[in-house]
N, C-alpha and C positions, 0 to 999 in steps of 0.2 A: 334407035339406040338400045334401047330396053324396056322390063316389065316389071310394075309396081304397082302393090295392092297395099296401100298403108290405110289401116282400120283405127277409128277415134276410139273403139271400146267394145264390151260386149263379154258375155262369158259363154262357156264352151263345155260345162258339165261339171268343174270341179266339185270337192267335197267344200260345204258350208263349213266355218272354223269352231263351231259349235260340237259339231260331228252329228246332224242331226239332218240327215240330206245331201244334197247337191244343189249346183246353182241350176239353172235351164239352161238348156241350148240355144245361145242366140244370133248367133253368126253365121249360120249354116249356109243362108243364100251367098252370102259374100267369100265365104271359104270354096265354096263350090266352083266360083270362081278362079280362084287358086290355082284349081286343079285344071279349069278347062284351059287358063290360059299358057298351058306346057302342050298343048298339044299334042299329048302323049298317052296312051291308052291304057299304059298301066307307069306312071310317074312315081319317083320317087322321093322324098319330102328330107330335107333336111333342117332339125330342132334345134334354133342357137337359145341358148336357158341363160346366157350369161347375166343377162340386169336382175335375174329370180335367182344366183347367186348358186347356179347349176341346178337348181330343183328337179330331183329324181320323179315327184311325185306330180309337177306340174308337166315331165315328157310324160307320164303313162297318160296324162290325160288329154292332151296335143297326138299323142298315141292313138288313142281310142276312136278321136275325133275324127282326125283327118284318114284313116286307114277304112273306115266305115265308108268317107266320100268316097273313095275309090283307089286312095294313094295305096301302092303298089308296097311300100315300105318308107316306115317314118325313122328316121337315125336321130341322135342325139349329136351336139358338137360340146362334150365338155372342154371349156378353156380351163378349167382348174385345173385337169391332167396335166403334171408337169410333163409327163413324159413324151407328150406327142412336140412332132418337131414344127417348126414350121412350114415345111415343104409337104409334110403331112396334112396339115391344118389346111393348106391349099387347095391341096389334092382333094380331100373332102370337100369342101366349098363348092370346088368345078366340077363335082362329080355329080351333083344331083340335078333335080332337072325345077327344082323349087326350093324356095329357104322361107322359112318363119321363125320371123324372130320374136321372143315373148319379152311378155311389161315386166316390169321393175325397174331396179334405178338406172334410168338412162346414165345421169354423170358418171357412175362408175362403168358400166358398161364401155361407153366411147371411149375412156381411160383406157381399161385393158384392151381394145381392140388396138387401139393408138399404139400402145404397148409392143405387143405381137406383129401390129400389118394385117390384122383382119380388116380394118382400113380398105385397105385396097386393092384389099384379095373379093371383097365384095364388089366393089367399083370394075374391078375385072369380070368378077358371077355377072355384072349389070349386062357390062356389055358385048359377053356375049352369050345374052339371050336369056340366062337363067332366071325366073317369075321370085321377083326379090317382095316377101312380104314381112305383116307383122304388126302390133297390136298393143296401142299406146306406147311405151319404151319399145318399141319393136316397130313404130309407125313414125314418133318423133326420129329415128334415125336417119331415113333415108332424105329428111329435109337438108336444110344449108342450118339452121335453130329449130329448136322445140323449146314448149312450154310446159318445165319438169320440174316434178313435186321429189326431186332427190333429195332434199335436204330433209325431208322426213324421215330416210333411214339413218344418217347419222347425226340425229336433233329432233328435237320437239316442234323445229320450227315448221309449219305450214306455208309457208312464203315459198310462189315459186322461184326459180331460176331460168336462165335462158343458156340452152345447154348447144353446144355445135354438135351438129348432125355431118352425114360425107355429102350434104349437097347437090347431089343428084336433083331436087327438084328446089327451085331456089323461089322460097319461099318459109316461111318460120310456119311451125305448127302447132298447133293447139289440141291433146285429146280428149274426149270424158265431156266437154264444153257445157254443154246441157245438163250434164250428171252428178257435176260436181260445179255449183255456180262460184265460187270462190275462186275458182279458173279465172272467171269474167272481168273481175276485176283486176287480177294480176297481169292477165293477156293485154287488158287496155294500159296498164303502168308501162308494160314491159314492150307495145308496138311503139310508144311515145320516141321511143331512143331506136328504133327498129325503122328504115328507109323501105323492107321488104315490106310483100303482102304476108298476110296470115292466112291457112287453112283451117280455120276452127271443125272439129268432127262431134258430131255427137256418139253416143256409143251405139252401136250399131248401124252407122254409115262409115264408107272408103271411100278413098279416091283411089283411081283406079287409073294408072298411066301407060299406054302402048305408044313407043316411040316418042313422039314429040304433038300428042293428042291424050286425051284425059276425057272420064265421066265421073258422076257421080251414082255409087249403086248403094244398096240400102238392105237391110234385112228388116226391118222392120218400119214398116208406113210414115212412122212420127219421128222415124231420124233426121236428122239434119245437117246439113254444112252448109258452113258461111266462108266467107271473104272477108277478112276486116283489116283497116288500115289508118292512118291518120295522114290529114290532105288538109290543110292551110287552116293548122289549128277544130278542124272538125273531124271525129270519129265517125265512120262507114262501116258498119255490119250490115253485109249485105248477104241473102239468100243463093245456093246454089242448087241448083234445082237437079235432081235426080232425072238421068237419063239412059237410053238404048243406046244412043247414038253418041260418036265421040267427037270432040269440040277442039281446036288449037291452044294446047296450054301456055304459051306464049301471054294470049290473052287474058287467062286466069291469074297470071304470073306479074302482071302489071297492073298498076292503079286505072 
């Protein structure tokens, strides 16, 4: 059916908010993947910025990143343009040969997609063929749920939500896991009322979906994903172990 790299976290070089540096490069194994999974020799990458609320300054840096791997040219998809139409918006979509979608606020984000039909102008990228990826709010997407810290842009509150994704991999997700433990707890509130499995990611591991088979890749040795779920009143976090080889997602997808 299609190709999916949803990444739990990880930075990619931005500037520190200090202005005193940059973050490091930490993604780079799992981005490189990206690339190779287009089969394409010099591929083109298309940047949706919509949950970072269009950030000019988060594409030069998605820019810089992925043009280094080897991408052939990295576009931008501003949804705030009014002017582009939707048959436009399409067109772009189907035309690349990859998408990454960047973090921020999921709940707004699926809102304006919802809005537009960028919906299922991407469920159409999925299947045919085009390498649909992307990085916490750009990772919770392609689930059926994610587990999203939205309500911190519009409120103080830190409480996550449980936000719908386009379901393509049906399972809720969780990103950051490891990085932000406050996650931990909400994920367990929020699987309680949840019949699905969870994909918890740490930052700097993906899951990594071709067709109807799945691995787990990693940039970094101490990343992690789990499984978690609740089964007759007892919570299961369980280990998914980083692999070469790909596995039937079906079975990651059920208790």
């Amino acid at each position: 059916m299609g190709k999916i790299i949803a990444i739990g976290g990880g930075e990619m070089g931005r500037p520190k908010e200090d202005g005193k540096g940059r973050y490091p490069v930490e993604t780079t194994l799992i981005d490189t993947e990206i690339l190779q999974l287009t089969n394409k020799k010099s591929p083109t990458l298309l940047f949706i910025p919509t949950a970072s609320y269009d950030s000019q300054n988060y594409y030069q840096v998605v820019k810089k990143h992925f043009t280094k791997l080897g991408f052939s040219s990295v576009t931008p998809l501003y949804l705030s343009d009014k002017s582009l139409t939707k048959k436009q918006i399409e067109k772009i979509i189907l035309s690349h040969d990859a998408i990454y979608v960047g973090g921020g606020d999921t709940l707004r984000m699926m809102n304006i997609w919802r809005k537009i039909g960028v919906d299922r102008m991407l469920k159409q990228a999925y299947e045919q063929g085009i390498v649909l990826s992307g990085l916490s709010a750009g990772s919770i997407c392609w689930f059926g749920y994610g587990n999203s810290d939205s309500r911190k842009f519009s409120s103080d509150s830190d409480r996550l939500i449980k936000v719908t994704g386009l379901g393509l991999i049906d399972a809720l997700h969780c990103p950051h896991y490891g990085a932000e433990p406050h996650r931990q707890a909400d994920l367990k509130r929020m699987m309680k009322t949840t019949s699905k499995i969870a994909i918890a990611l740490d930052n700097c591991a993906a899951l990594e979906v071709v067709d109807n088979t799945y691995r787990i890749i990693k940039s970094k040795p101490n990343a992690k994903a789990r499984k978690i779920y609740w089964e007759k009143g007892k919570y299961f976090v369980e280990d998914i172990l980083a692999s070469k080889s790909f596995s039937d997602i079906s079975k990651l997808t059920q208790k």
